[in-house]
C-alpha positions as CSV (number, residue, x, y, z in Angstrom):
1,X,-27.0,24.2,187.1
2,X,-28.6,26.1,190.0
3,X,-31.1,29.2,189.6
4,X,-28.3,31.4,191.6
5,X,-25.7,29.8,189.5
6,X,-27.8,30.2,185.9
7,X,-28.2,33.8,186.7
8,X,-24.8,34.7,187.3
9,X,-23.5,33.2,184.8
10,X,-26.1,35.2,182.4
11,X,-25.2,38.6,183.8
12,X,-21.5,37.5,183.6
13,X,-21.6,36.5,180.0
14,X,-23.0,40.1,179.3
15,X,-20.2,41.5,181.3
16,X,-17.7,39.8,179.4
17,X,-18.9,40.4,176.1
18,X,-20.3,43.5,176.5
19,X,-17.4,45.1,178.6
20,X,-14.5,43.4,179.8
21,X,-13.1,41.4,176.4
22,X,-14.0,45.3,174.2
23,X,-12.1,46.9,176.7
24,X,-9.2,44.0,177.1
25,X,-8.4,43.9,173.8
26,X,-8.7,47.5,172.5
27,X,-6.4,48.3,175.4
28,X,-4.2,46.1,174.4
29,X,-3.9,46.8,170.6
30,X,-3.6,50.3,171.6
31,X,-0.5,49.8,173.7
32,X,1.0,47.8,171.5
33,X,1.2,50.0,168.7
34,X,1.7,53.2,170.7
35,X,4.7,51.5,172.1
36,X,5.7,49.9,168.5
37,X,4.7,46.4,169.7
38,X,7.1,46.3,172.8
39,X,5.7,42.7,174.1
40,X,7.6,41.9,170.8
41,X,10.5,44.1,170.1
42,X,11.8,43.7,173.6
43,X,11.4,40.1,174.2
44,X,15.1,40.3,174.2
45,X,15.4,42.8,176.8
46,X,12.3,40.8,178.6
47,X,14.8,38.0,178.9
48,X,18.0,40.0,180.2
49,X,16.1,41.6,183.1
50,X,15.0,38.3,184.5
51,X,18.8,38.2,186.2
52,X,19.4,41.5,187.2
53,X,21.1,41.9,190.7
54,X,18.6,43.4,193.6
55,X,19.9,46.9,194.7
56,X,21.3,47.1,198.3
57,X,19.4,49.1,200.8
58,X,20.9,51.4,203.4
59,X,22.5,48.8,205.3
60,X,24.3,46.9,202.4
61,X,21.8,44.1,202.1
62,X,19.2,43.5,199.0
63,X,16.2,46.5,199.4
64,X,13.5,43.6,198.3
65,X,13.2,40.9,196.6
66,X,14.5,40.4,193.4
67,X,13.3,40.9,190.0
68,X,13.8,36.9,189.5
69,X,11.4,36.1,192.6
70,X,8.6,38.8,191.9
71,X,8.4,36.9,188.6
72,X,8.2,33.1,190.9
73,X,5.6,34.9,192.7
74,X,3.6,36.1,190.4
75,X,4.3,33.1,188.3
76,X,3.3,31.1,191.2
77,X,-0.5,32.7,191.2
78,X,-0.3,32.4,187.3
79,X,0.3,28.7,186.9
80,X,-2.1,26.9,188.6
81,X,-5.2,24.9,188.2
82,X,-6.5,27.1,185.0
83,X,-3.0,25.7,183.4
84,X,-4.8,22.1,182.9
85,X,-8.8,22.5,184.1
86,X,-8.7,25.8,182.7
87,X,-7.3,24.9,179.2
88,X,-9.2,21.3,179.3
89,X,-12.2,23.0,180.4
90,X,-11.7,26.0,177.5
91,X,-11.2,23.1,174.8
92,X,-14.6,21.2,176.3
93,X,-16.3,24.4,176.1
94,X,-14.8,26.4,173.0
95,X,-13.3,23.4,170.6
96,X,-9.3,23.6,169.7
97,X,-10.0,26.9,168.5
98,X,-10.1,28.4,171.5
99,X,-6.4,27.6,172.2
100,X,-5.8,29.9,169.2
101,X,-7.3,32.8,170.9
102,X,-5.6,32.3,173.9
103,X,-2.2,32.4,172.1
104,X,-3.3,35.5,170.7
105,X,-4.7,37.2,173.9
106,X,-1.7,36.5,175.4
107,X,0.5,38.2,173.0
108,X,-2.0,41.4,172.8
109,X,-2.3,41.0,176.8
110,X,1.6,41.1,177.2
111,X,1.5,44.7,176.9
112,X,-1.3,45.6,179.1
113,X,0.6,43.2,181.7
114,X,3.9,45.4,180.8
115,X,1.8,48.9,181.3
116,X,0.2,47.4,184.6
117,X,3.4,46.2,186.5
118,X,5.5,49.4,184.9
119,X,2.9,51.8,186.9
120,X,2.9,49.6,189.7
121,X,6.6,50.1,190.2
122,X,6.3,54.2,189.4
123,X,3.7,54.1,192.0
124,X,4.7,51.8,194.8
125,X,5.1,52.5,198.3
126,X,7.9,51.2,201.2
127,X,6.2,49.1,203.5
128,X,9.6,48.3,205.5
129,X,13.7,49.0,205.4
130,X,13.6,46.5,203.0
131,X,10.5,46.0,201.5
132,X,8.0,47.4,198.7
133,X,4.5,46.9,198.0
134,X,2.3,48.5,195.3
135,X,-0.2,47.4,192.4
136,X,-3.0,48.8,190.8
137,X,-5.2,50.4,194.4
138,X,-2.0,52.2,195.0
139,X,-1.5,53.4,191.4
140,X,-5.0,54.4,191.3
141,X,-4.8,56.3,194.7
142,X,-1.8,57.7,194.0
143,X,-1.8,58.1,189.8
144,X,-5.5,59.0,189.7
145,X,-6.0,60.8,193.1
146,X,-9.4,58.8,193.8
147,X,-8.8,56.6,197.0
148,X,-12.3,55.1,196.7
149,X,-11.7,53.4,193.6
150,X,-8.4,52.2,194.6
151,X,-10.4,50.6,197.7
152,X,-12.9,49.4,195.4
153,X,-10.3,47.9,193.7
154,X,-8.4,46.1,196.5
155,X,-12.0,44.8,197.7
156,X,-12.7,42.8,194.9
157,X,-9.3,41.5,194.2
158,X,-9.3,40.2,198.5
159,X,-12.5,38.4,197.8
160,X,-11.3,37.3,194.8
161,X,-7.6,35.7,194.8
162,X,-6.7,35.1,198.5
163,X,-10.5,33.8,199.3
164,X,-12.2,32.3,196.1
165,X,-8.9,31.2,193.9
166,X,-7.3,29.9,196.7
167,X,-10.0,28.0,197.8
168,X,-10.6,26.9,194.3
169,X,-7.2,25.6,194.0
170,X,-7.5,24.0,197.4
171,X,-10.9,22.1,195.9
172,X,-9.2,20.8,192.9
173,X,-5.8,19.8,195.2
174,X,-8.2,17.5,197.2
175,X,-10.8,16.0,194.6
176,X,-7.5,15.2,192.3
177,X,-5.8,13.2,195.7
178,X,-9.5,11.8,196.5
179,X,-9.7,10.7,193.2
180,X,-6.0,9.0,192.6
181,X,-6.1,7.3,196.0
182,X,-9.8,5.9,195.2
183,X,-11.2,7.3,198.7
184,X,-13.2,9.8,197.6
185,X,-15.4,10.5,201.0
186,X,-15.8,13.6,203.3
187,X,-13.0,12.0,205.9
188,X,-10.5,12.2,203.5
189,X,-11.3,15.8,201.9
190,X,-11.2,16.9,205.9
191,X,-7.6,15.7,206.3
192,X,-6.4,16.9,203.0
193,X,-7.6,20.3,203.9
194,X,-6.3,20.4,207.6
195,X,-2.9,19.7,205.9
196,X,-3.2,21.8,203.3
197,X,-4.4,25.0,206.0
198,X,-1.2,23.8,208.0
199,X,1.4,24.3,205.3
200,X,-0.1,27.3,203.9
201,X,-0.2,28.6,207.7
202,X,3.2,28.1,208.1
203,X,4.2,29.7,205.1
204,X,2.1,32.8,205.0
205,X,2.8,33.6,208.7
206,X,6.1,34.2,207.2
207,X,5.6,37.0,205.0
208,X,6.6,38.1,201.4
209,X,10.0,37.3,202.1
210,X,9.2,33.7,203.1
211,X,6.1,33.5,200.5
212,X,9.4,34.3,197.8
213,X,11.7,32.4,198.8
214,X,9.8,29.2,198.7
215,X,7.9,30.3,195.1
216,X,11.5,31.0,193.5
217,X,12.1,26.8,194.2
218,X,8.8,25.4,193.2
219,X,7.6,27.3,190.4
220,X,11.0,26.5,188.0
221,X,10.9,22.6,189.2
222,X,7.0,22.2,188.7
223,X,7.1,24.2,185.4
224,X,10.1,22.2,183.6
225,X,8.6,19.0,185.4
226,X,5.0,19.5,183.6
227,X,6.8,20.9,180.4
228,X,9.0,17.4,180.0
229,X,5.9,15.3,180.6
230,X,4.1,17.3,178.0
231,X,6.8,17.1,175.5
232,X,7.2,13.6,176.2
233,X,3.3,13.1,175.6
234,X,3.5,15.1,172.4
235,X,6.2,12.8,171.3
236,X,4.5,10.0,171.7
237,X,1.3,11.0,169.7
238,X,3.6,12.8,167.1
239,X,1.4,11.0,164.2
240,X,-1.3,13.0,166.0
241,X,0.3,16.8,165.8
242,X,-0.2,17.8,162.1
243,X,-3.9,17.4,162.8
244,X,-3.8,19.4,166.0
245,X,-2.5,22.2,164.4
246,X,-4.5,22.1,161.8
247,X,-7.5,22.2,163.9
248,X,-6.3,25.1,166.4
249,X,-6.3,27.4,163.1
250,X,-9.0,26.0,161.1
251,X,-11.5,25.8,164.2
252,X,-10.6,29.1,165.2
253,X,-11.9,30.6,162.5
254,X,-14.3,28.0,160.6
255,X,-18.1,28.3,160.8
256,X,-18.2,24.8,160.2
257,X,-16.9,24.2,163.7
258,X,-18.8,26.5,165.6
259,X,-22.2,27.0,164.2
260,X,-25.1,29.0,165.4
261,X,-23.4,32.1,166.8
262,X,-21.2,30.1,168.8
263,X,-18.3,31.2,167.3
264,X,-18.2,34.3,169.7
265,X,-18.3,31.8,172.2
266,X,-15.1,30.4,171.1
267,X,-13.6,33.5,171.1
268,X,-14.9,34.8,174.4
269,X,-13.7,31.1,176.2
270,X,-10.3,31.6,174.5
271,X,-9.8,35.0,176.1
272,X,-11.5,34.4,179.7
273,X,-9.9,31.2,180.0
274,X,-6.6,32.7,178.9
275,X,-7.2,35.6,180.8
276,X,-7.8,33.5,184.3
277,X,-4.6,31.7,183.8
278,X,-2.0,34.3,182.3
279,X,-3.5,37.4,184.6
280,X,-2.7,39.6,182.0
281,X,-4.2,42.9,182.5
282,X,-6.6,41.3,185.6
283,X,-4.6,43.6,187.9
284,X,-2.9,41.0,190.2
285,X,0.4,40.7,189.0
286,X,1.6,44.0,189.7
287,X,1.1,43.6,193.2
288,X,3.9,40.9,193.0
289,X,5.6,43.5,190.5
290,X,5.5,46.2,192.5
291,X,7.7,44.6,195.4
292,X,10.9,44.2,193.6
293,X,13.4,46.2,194.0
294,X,14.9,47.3,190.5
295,X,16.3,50.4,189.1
296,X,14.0,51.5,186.5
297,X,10.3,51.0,186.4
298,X,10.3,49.1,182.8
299,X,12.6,46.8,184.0
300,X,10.0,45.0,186.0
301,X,7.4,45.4,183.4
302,X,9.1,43.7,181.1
303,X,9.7,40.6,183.2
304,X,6.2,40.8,184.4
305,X,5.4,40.7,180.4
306,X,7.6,38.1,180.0
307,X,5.8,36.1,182.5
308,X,2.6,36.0,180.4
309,X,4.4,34.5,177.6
310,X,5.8,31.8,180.3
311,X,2.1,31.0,181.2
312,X,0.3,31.2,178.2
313,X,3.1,30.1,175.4
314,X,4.4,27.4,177.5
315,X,2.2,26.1,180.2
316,X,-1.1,26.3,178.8
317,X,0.3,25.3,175.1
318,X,1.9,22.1,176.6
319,X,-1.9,21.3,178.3
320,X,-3.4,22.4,175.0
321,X,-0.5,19.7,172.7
322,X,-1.3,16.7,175.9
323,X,-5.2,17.5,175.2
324,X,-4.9,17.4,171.7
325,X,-2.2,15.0,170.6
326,X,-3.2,12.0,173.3
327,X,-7.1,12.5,173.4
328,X,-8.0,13.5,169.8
329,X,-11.5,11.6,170.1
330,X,-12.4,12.6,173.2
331,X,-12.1,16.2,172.0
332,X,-14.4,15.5,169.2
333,X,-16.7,14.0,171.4
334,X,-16.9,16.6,174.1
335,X,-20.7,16.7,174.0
336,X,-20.2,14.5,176.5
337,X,-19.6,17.2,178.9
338,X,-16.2,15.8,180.7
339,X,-15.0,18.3,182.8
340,X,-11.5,19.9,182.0
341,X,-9.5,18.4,184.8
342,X,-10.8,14.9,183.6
343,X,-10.2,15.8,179.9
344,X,-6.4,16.6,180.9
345,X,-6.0,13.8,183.1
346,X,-7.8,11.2,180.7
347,X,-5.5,12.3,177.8
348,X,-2.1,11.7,179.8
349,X,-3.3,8.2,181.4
350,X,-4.0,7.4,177.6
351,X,-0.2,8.6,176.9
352,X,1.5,7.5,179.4
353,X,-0.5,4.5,181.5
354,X,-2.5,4.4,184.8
355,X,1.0,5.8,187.0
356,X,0.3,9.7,185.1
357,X,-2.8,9.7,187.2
358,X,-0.5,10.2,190.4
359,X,2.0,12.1,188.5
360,X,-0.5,14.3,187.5
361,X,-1.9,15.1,191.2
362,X,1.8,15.7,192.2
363,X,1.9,18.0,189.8
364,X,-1.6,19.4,190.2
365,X,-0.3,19.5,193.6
366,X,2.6,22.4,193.1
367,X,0.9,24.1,190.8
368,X,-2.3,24.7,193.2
369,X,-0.3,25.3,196.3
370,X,2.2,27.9,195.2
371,X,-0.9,30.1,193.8
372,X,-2.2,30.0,196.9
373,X,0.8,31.4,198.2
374,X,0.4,33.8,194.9
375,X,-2.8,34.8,195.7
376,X,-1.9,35.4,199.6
377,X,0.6,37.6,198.8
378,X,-1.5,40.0,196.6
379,X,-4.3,39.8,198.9
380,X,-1.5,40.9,201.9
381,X,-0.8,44.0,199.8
382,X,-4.4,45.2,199.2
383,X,-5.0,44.7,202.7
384,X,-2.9,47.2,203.7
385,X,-3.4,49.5,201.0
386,X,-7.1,49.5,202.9
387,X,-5.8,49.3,206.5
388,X,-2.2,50.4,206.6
389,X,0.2,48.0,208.4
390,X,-1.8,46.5,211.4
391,X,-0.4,43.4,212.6
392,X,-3.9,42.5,214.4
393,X,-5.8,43.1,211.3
394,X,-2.8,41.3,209.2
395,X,-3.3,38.3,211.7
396,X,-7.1,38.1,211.1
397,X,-6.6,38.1,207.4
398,X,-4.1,34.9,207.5
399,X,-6.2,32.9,209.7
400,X,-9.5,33.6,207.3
401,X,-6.9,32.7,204.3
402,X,-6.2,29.3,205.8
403,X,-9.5,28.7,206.6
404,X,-10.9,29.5,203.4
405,X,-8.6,27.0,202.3
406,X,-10.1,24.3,204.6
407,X,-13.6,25.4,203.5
408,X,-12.5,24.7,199.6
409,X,-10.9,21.7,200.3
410,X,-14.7,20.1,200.9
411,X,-17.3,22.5,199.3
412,X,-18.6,21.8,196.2
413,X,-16.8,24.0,193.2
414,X,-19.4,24.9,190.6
415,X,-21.0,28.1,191.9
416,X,-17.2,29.4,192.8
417,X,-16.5,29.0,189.8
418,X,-18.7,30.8,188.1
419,X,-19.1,33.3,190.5
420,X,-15.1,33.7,190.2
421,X,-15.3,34.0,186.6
422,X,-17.3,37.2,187.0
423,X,-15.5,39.0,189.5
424,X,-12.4,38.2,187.5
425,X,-14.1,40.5,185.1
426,X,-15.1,43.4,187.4
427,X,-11.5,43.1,188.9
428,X,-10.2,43.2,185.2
429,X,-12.8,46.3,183.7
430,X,-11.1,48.8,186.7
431,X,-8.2,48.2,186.6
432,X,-8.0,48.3,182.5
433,X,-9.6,51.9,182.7
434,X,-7.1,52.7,185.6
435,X,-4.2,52.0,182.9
436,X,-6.0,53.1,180.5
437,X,-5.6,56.9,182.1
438,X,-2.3,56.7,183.0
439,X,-1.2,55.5,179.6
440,X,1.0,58.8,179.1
441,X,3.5,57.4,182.4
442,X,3.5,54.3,180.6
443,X,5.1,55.6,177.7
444,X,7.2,58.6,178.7
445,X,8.7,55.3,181.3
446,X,9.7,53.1,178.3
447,X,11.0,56.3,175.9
448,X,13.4,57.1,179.0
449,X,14.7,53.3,179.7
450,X,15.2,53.4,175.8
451,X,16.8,56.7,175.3
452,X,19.4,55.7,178.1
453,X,20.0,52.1,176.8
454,X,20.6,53.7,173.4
455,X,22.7,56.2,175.0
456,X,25.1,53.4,176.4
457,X,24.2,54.2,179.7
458,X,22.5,51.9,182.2
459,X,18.8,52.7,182.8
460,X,17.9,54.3,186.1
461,X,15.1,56.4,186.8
462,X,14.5,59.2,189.4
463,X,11.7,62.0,189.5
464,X,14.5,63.8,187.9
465,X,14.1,63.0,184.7
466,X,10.4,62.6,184.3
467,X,7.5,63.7,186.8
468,X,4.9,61.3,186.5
469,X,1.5,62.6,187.1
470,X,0.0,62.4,191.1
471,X,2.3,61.6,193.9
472,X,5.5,59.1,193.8
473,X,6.8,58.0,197.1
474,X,10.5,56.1,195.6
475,X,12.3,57.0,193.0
476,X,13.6,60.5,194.5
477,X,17.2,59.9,193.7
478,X,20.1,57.7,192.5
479,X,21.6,56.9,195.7
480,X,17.8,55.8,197.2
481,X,17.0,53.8,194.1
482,X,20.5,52.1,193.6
483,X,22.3,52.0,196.8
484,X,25.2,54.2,195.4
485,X,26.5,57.6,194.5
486,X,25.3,58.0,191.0
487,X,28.7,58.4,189.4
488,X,29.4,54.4,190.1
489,X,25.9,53.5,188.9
490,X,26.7,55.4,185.6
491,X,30.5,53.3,185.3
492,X,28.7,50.1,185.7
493,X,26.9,49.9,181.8
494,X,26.0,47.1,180.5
């Protein structure tokens, strides 16, 4: 490890543990109970919102996209390369117990992610006839009344998802293609990325719409696709799975495991790890939240919610269970120092023979390219947040984008990420004190959608019947928010 590196990774692991995981987790307990464990009682609910129809605008089409692709989008971002090097690498690092304190980060983190895309919707802005954009600079600005740290805000998360994530993901899309065509030289990582910049040029130059519409295919196919392979892995090894669960628990909590203070460690991998990959309370998937055109701001943060689960339950578990089950040794061994990509891919070569290699970069290979898209399409909607809609300045931002992407396809990854890890947690701390001080919206939101569903009628929310605090743009009436008189709305209850 470089000096620079060393001494970023110090100050970071003082961040973390000193600011970001207090503040992420007290946060999170405290919505939870002031909201009588919502993530939980709701999951019902969570599920049922995933279909709902997108309301028609003023000419009789769909306002914005839908619930259903906000969710592809923001899954998009979500599942990527932290899925299997970010679990591989959390196991190398933090032991099978650190996959027990990413299960439980995510359920605490499910209700900052509902609070976070719930204000993002309260809060969000029309960009177009038919469009929406919003997140955590606008619900600072606009919530909070202080512009600067809502600049401050979108700053870090452009440098951070759209630049550095995406160019992470570019990195590990090339090394893994290098590596399973057994050509691993400069020529080849230079072709890689041209392609690469190319598709993601001629998707971004697209726009949300475009950015959705191609997310809402990939992410479903590339999530069951890894979640059969993993199952299939599991059930091969199934002699194996007692054990695994038995370490998950036992090394989550055993001093025997993690000796010498490192059992913080453990817990402060789990949580970063599962933190980078589920985005829960990070502040970058309400930007994909806030697009969707829905009737009620809880609506969308409970799908948003529901998306952590998806990441976190599923994706990351199934990584964790192919880890564990196939490559039980290797795990005990990880001294050794095998990086987390290798670990994953090691483990399903044992499973399943030399052809899971290429399965695995094809794989590797949707997951990393739709979060680029992801991270593109928050980074659009900070950018104008900061600059308003300039098509100039919109331009320059996609062509630094795809050449970011080039860049990552042949730099070397280490310092990126570790440098990524600690603006992660600068992006995280503001935007966790942000919700933080708009708790009371969060909660008089939820008490309305709850009083109406109770009531028999079907939520929808106008300024009417609550005023949240600062300035709303939307949500002035019935006939803007639904597309018809309110008297129909109120006949259609589900």
């Amino acid at each position: 490890m470089s000096t620079l590196e060393d001494w970023i990774g110090t100050i970071g692991g003082y961040l973390w543990s000193w600011a970001v995981l207090p503040v992420v987790v007290i946060l999170g307990l405290y919505l939870t109970i002031r909201t009588g464990g919502v993530q939980i009682r709701l999951l019902p609910e969570m599920i049922r919102r995933l279909t709902d129809k997108t309301p028609p605008g003023p000419d009789g089409k769909a306002q914005s996209i839908s619930a259903f692709q906000a969710f592809t989008v923001s899954a998009a971002s979500r599942v990527g390369v932290g899925n299997i090097a970010g679990v591989g690498t959390a196991i190398v690092t933090g032991g099978p117990g650190a996959v027990f304190w990413m299960w439980l980060m995510s359920i605490i983190g499910a209700a900052s992610a509902f609070g976070e895309s719930t204000l993002a919707q309260i809060y969000k802005v029309k960009d177009s006839p038919r469009g929406f954009r919003g997140g955590p600079a606008y619900y600072i600005q606009h919530g909070l009344g202080a512009r600067w740290a809502g600049v401050l805000f979108a700053v870090i998360l452009i440098i951070c998802f759209p630049f550095v994530f995406s160019a992470l993901q570019a990195n590990t899309i090339s090394a893994s293609l290098s590596s399973t065509l057994g050509n691993e030289t400069a020529a080849l990582s230079w072709g890689i990325g041209i392609v690469l910049a190319l598709m993601t040029a001629a998707v971004v130059f697209g726009g949300a719409r475009r950015i959705a519409s191609v997310t809402d295919k990939v992410v479903p196919v590339m999530a069951l696709l890894y979640l059969l392979v993993g199952l299939v892995i599991v059930a091969i090894n199934i002699e194996n799975v007692p054990e695994m669960i038995v370490s998950i628990f036992r090394d989550a909590f055993t001093m025997n495991a993690v000796t010498g203070g490192a059992w913080g460690t453990v817990v402060l991998i789990g949580v970063q790890r599962g933190m980078f990959s589920n985005e829960a309370g990070l502040g970058s998937a309400p930007n994909a939240g806030a697009a969707a055109a829905v009737t009620h701001p809880v609506k969308q943060g409970f799908v948003q919610s529901l998306g952590v689960y998806f990441d976190t339950l599923l994706v990351c578990s199934i990584t964790a269970f192919i880890v564990l089950s196939a490559s039980p040794d290797l795990v005990a061994a990880n001294e050794t120092g095998t990086p987390g990509i290798e670990m994953t891919q090691t483990a399903m070569v044992d499973a399943l023979g030399p052809w899971a290699g290429s399965l695995l970069t094809f794989i590797i290979f949707l997951l990393a390219f739709s979060s680029i898209l992801g991270n593109y399409f928050y980074g659009q909607a900070n950018i104008e947040f900061i600059t308003g809609e300039n098509p100039r300045i919109l331009t320059v931002f996609r062509m630094l984008v795809v050449l970011a992407i080039l860049a990552g396809s042949v730099a070397s990854a280490s310092l990126v990420w570790t440098f990524a890890d600690q603006i992660m947690g600068v992006m995280a701390l503001v935007n966790l004190i942000a919700v933080a001080l708009l708790t009371p919206v969060i909660f008089r939101a939820l008490k309305d959608y709850e009083t109406k569903r109770k009531a028999g009628i079907e939520p929808v929310y106008t300024v009417k019947d609550f005023k949240p605090r600062g300035y709303v743009e939307f949500w002035q009436d019935y006939e803007q928010v639904t597309g018809y008189p309110p008297e129909k709305v109120q006949r259609e209850v589900k």
